[in-house]
N, C-alpha and C positions, 0 to 999 in steps of 0.2 A: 082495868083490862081494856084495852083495843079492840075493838073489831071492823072489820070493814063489810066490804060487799064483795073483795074476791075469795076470802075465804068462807063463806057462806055460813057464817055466825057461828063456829065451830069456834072451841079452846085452842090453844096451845097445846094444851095435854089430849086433847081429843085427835088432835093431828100426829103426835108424838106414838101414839097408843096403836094409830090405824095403821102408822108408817112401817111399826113392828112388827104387830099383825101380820100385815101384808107381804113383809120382810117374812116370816116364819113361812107363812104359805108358800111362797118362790122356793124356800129351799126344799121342804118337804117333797114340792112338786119333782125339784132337781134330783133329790133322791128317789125320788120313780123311776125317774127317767133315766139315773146312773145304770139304774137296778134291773130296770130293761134291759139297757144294753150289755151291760155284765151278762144278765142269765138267756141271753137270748141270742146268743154270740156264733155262730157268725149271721148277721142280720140281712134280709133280704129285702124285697118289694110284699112280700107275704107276709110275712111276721109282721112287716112295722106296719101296713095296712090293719091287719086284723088288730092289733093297738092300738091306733088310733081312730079305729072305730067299736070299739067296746066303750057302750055307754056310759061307763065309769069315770073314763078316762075324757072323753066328751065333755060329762059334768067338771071335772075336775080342772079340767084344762079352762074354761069358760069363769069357770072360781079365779083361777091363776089367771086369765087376762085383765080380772075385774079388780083382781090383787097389784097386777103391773100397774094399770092406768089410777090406780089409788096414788098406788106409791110416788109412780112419776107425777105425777099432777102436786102431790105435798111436797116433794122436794122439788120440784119446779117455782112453785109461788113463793114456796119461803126463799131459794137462792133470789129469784127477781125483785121480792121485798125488801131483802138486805142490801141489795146492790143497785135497783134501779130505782132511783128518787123519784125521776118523772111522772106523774100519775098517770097521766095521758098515756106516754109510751108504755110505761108499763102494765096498763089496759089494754092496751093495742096488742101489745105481745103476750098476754094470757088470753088473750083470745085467741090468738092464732093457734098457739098452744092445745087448746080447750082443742079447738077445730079439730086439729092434727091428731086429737088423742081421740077423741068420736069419732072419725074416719076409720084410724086404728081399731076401735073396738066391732065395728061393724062388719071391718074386713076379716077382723079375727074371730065373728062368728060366721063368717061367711064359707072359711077355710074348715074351722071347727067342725061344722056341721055338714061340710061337702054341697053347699044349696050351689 
């Protein structure tokens, strides 16, 4: 078995497993959020306010961002693994990457949580 240093001594099947996961949780979340707007119809600045600040949906939402940046980041390393040979370049660009998805996470509890 391979491993390297960008996917941080994790399996194959360990990747495989969280990628699902994560996949499950995106959709469930989406089925909130259908189900919102379905029973909550026609929707205003009040309704989707008070939503998205009921602490449930808070936590939940903060689950689903930690579920995105899983997801993207595994299916990120492994498309750059199969296709960029470079080692270099392709360090260069999983960091960027990396970067770009910390940013993201920061900003999305930043919105999250109204700070």
């Amino acid at each position: 078995m391979v491993k390297t240093a960008t996917n941080l001594g994790r399996s194959g099947l360990q990747d495989w497993l969280m990628q699902r996961v994560s996949a499950l949780i995106l959709i469930v979340y989406l089925g909130v959020l259908l189900g919102f707007f379905w029973m909550a119809s026609p929707i205003d600045y009040a309704k989707w306010h008070a939503f998205c600040t009921f602490s449930a949906i808070q936590y939940a939402s903060l689950l689903v961002l930690l579920a995105l940046i899983a997801h993207a980041w595994i299916g990120i390393w492994t498309i750059m693994t199969d296709y960029i040979k470079s080692v270099p370049l392709r360090l260069f660009m999983q960091m960027i990457v990396f970067l770009s998805l910390l940013i993201d996470f920061f900003w999305g509890i930043r919105i999250i949580w109204g700070a």
